[in-house]
N, C-alpha and C positions, 0 to 999 in steps of 0.2 A: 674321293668319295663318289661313287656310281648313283647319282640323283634316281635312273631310272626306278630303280629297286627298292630304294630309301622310301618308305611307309610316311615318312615326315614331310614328303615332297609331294606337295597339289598335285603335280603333272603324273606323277607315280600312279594316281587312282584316277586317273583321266578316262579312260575305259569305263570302271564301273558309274562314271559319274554321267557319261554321256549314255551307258545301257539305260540307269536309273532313270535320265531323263527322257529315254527313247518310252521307255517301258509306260514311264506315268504321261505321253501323249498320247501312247495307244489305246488306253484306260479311257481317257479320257474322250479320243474319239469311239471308243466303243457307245460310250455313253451319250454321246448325243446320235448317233446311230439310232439305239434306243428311243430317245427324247424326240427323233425325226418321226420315227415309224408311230410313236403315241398320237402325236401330230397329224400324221395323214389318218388315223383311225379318227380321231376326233371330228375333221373335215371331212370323212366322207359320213361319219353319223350324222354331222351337221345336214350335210348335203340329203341324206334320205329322210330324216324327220322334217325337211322344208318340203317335200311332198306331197303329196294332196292324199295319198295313200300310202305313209311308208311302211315298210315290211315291218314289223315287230320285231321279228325273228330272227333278221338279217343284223337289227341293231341292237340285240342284245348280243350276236356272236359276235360282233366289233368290239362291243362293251367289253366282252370278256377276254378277246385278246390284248384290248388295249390295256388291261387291269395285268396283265399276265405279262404285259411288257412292262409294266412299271415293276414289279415285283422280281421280274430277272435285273431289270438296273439297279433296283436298292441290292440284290445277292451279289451284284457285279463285283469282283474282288481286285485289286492292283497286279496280282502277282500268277493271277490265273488264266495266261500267256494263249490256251486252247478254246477257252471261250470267248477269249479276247477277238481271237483271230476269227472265230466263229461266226461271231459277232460283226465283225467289220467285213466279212466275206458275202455274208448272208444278206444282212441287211443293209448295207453300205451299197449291194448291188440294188436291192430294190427303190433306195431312198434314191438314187439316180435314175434309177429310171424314172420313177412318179416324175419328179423336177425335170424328166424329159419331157415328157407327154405334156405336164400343167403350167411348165415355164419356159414356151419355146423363145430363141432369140429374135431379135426384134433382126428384120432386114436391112 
């Protein structure tokens, strides 16, 4: 009997089982991707309402991206492979950079 091919055999769907597992950490770093960039909107609204004059203006457009980032994570789908990558292309680059800039290493 050829295990390889045998449907009954764990190692047989080894492949699919390691794609599924690839697939639902990429999901998942999409999603704090996401949960990052909520994050720094949060901390730089913080940061302009501690001002002695903050913009209004400035921090309701934060508002409303940060709102528009929560609402692309809850549509975030498991299986949706292009926004996935979109997603961890996009903002994956900019959530490194901030933590560049606002978390230098110590010497």
């Amino acid at each position: 009997m050829n295990t390889a091919t045998d449907p009954r055999d764990p190692l047989a769907r080894a492949d699919e089982i390691v794609s599924a597992q690839e697939e639902a950490v990429a999901f998942e770093c999409a999603r704090e991707c996401i949960s990052d960039m909520m994050s720094i909107y949060t901390g730089r609204i913080a940061e302009e309402e501690a001002k002695p004059k903050p913009d209004r203006q400035d921090i309701e457009v934060m508002r409303a991206e940060r709102s528009r980032l929560a609402r692309e994570r809850a549509e975030l789908r498991l299986h949706d492979r292009a926004h996935i990558t979109r997603i961890m292309d996009e903002y994956g680059g900019a959530v490194r950079a901030w933590r560049a800039e606002h978390r230098p290493l110590a010497a």
